[in-house]
N, C-alpha and C positions, 0 to 999 in steps of 0.2 A: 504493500500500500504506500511505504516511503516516497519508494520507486516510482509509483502512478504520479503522486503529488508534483516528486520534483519534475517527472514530464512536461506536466503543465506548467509548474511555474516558472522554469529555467528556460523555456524559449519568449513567455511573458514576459520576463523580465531582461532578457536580451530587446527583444521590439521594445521595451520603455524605456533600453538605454540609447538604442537606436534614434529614435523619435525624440528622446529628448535631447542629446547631444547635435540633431541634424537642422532640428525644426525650431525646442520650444529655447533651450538655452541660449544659441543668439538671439531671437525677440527678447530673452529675457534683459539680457547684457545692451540690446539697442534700448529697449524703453528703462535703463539707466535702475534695474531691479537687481543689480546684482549679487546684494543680501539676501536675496529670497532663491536661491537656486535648488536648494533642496526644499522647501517647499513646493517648486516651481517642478522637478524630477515628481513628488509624491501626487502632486496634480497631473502631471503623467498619468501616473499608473491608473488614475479613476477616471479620466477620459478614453485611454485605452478598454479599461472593463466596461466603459456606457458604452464605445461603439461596438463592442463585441454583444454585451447585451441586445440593443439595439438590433444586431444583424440576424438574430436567433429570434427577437419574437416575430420579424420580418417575414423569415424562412423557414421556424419551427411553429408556431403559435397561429400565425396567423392563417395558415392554412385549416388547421385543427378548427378553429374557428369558423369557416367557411365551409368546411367540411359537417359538423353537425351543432349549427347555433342553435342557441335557447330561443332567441326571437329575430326577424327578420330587421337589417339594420333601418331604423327611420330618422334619427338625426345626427346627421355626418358634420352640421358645425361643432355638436358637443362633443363629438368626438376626436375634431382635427383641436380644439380647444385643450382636450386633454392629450393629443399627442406633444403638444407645446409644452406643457408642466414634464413630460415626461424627457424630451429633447435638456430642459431646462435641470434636471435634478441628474439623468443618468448622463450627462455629459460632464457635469461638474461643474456648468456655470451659478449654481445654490450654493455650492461648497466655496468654488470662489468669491462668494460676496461672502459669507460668513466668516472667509478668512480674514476681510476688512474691516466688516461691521463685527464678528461676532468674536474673533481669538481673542480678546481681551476679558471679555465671559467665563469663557471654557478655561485661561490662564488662571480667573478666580474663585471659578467652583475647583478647578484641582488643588489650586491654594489653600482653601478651607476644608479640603477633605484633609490634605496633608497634616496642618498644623491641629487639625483633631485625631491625628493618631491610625489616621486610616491608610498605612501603604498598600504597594502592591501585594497583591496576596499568591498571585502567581498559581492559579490555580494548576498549573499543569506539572508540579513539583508534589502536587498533593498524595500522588501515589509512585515514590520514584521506580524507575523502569515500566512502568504501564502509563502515568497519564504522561509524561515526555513522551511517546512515542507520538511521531507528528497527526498520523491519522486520529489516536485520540483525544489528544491535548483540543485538537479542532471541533471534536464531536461535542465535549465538553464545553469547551467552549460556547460555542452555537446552542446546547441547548439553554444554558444557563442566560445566553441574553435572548434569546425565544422567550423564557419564564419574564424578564423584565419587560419585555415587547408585552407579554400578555395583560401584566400589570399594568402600564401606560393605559392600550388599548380602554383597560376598563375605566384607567381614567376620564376617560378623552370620550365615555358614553355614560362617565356616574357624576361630574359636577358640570353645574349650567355653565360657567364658562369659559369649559374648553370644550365642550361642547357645541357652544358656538360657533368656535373655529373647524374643529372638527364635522359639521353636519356638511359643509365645504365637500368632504370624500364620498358622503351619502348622498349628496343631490345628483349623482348623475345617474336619469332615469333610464341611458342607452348605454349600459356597463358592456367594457369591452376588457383587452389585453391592455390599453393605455390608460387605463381609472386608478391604476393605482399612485401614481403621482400625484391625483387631484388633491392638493392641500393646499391650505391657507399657509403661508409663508411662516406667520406666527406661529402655527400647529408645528409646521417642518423643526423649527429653529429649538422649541421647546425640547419635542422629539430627540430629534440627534444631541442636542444638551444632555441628556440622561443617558442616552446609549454609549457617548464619547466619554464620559464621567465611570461610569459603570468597567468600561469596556479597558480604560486606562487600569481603573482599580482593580481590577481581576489577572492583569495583566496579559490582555492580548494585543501579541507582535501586530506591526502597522501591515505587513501581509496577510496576515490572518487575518485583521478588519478589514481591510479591501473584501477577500474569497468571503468573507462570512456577510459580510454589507449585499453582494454581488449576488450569493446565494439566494439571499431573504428578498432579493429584490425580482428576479429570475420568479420563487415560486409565487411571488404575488403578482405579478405579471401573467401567469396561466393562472392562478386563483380567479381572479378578476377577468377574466376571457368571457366572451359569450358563446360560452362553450358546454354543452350539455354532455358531462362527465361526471361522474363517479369511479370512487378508486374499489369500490366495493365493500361486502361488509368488513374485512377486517385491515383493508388497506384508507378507508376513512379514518380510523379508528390509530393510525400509526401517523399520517402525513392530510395536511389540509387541505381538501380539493374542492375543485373549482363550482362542484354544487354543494359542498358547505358552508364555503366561503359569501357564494352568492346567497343564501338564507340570512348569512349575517348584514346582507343588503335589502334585505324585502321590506317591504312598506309592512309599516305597525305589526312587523313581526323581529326581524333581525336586532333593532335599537330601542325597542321598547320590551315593560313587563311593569306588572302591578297597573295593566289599562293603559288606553289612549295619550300619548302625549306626557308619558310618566318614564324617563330615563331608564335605561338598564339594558335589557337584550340578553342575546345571545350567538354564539359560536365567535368567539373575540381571537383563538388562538392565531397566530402570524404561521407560522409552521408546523407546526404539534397542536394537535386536538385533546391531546394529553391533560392540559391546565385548565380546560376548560369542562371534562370528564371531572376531573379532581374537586372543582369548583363548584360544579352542578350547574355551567352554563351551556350544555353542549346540545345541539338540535340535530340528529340523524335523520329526521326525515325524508324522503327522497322527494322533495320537491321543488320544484324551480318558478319561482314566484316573480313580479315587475320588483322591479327595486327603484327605490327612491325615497321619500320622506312623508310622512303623513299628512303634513300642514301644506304639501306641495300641493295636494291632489285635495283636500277634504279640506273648503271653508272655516273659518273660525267664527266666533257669534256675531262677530262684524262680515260677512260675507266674503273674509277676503282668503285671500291663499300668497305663500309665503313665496317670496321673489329669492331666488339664489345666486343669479347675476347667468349669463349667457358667455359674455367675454372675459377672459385673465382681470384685467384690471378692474371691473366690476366686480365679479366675485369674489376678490380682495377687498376690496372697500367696502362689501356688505357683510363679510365676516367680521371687520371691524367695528362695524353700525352695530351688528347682534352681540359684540364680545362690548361694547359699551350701551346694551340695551335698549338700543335706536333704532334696528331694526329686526 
């Protein structure tokens, strides 16, 4: 399994030494960046993984998809809308604004975890000669920030507002392969705050947060497909698919519980259905429902129905209008 790993990542890592010595390092040294070169290399490597990503749901997904949808496609702006959020995060141009706006953040959450006593814990020393071994240090890895994904998730459908932010991923009533990027910028920024926080603490290598970033992103990409799948019964039950995932999108079923318009839901797991088995939030049913949000489709006492914005920049400013209770 060593063997398999370094396959991949030692020709990987040759193309992003390639690409970056050919291409990105003189732009870097012309636009007068030349303290930033290893960060400039590490932005490499995740524009390399978004167009490889990219090239796979192109040429793997998207056929699958075409081959047996859930529903016939009917709105191709929502859906060129969210190919743009997805251009925008799996290219790395998110990451590079949060290197701007946000490394000063992330420099002072690891600050405050440190000077509280929290180091690395390096979990892959936990069981010497079994969790060093690469393939499991990784498994390990991955499921453990899977369990913190689960947690977020539950956040981000149990207080109003992040929720707010949040309902931004629920509104799209034409779910395809490109839905999973749809977030409010705010939601994103919070997100990866907790995963880079977490991810630093446990001590996982910046390779291994790439492949493990790259992973979760890959299956929620077929998660989100309009794709009518099932892994079966006991292959649901191991890994998250694309008609579980879609239940946790259905109208007044997937994000609600305890009645209409009352937070909560179910199947929340990112990759493992496991947490949410654990949890008592898990929906097996085989069905494949509209997905969207309740207040989209069903009036409120005032006759109206909630606006979630059509273009990028409106439905960022109306995530903001509901995350300061305006709209």
């Amino acid at each position: 399994m060593s063997a398999l790993i370094d396959g991949f990542t030692d020709p990987f890592a040759a193309v992003q030494q390639w690409v970056f010595e050919t291409l990105v390092q003189p732009l870097v040294f012309a636009l007068g960046f030349g303290g930033w070169t290893e960060d400039a290399f590490d932005g490499t490597g995740w524009l390399l993984v978004g167009v490889v990503q990219i090239l796979i749901l192109v040429a793997v997904i998207g056929p699958l998809q075409r081959w047996r949808p859930v529903e016939p496609v009917r709105d191709r702006q929502a859906i060129r809308v969210d190919i743009l959020y997805t251009l925008i995060h799996r290219l790395g141009l998110f990451r590079l604004a949060l290197f701007f706006l946000a490394a000063p953040l992330f420099d002072a959450l690891l600050g405050w975890a440190r000077t509280r006593g929290w180091g690395t814990m390096n979990l892959d020393q936990l069981w010497p000669g079994v969790t060093d071994i690469p393939w499991v240090a990784f498994a390990v890895y991955l499921v453990v920030l899977d369990f913190v994904e689960y947690l977020i998730h539950r956040g981000q459908h149990r207080f109003a507002w992040w929720w707010s932010l949040h309902a931004l991923h629920h509104s799209q009533r034409q779910m395809t392969m490109w839905s999973d990027d749809r977030n409010h910028l705010l939601d994103d920024l919070l997100h990866d705050a907790i995963i880079v926080l977490v991810a630093q603490l446990i001590g996982v290598a910046p390779g291994q947060f790439i492949a493990m970033v790259a992973c979760m992103q890959l299956s929620q990409s077929l998660q989100h497909a309009n794709l009518r799948l099932s892994f079966g019964r006991i292959g649901e039950r191991l890994w998250v698919s694309p008609r579980f995932h879609r239940l946790h999108h259905a109208i007044g079923l997937g994000h609600e519980s305890g009645g209409p318009r009352t937070l909560g839901g179910h199947n929340f797991g990112v990759l493992l259905p496991w947490w949410d088995m654990l949890f008592g939030t898990s929906n097996f049913e085989d069905r494949y429902e509209a997905t969207g949000i309740r207040d989209q489709v069903e009036p409120d006492a005032a006759g109206r129905v909630r606006d979630y914005g059509r273009g990028f920049w409106a439905q960022q400013w109306l995530g903001l209008r509901r995350l300061l209770g305006r709209g």
